[in-house]
C-alpha positions in Angstrom: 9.5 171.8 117.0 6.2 171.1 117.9 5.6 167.1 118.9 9.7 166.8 118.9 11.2 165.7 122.5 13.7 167.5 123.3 16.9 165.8 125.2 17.8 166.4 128.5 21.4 168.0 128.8 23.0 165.6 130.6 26.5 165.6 131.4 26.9 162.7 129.6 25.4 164.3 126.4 27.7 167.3 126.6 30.9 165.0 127.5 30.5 163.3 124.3 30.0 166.7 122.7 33.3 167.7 124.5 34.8 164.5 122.7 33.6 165.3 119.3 35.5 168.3 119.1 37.0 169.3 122.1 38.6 172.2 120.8 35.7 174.3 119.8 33.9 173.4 123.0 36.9 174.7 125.3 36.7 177.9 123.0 33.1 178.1 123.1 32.9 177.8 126.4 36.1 180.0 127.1 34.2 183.0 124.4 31.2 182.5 126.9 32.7 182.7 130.6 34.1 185.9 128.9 30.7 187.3 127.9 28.9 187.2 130.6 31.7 188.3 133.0 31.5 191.6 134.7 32.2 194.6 132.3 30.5 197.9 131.2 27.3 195.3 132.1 27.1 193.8 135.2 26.9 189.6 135.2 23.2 189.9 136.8 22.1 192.0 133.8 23.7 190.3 131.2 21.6 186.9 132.6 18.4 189.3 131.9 19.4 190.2 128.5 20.1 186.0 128.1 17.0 185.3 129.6 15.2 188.1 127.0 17.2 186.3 123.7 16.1 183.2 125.5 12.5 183.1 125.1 12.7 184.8 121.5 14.9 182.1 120.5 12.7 180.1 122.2 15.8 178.1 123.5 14.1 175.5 126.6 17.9 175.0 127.8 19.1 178.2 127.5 15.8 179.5 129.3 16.6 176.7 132.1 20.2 177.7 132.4 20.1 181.6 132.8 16.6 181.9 135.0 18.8 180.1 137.1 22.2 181.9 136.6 20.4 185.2 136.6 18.7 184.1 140.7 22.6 183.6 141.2 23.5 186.7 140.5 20.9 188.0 142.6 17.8 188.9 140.1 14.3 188.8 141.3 11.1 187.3 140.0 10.1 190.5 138.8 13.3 191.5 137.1 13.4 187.9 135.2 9.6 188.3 134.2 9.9 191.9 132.8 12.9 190.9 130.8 10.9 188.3 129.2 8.1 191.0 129.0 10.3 192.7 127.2 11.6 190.0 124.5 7.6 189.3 123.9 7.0 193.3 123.0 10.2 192.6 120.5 8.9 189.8 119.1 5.5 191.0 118.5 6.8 194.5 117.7 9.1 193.3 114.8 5.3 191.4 113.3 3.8 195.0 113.8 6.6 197.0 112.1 6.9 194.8 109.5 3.1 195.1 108.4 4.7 198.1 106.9 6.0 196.1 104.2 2.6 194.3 103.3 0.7 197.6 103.8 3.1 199.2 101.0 2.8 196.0 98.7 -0.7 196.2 99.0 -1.1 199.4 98.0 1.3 198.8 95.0 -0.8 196.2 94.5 -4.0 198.3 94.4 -2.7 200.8 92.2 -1.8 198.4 89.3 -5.2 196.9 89.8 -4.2 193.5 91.3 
């Protein structure tokens, strides 16, 4: 996305979105409220976990909307920052593990002579 501008959700932006298909969006939006409600996860760490998915997704509006959700429900600074800590040690993780896979192909590789 690099040199693309991104919109600024506006509520008129997401009024038309309502309009072009109104019944998804109430769903959506219904399937959402219902995720991140209290349950066998409270709402505060749920917003964490959203804020983690956030920044591996690398989602601007979704990083906007659940910093701020998750200071509603009462996380710090440092919670918020060690949950993105977190999603960068998964990101780069998953690059690390899967060298596996190119260290095995290259030693295929190096026994047929390639």
């Amino acid at each position: 996305m690099a040199g693309m501008e991104l919109p600024k959700a506006t509520k008129a932006l997401a009024d038309r979105r309502h309009e072009l298909a109104p019944e998804a969006d109430d769903a959506f939006r219904a399937f959402s409220k219902a995720v991140f409600a209290d349950g066998a996860l409270d709402a505060r760490t749920k917003q964490l976990i959203a804020i983690a998915v956030a920044h591996v997704t690398q989602c601007p509006w979704c990083i906007d909307g659940h910093v701020k959700l998750a200071r509603r429900q009462g996380a710090s600074n440092e919670q918020i920052m060690e949950a993105i800590w977190v999603a960068a040690e998964m990101r780069a993780g998953a690059a690390w593990t899967h060298a596996l896979k190119s260290v095995e192909l290259m030693g295929e590789l190096d026994e047929r002579g390639r």
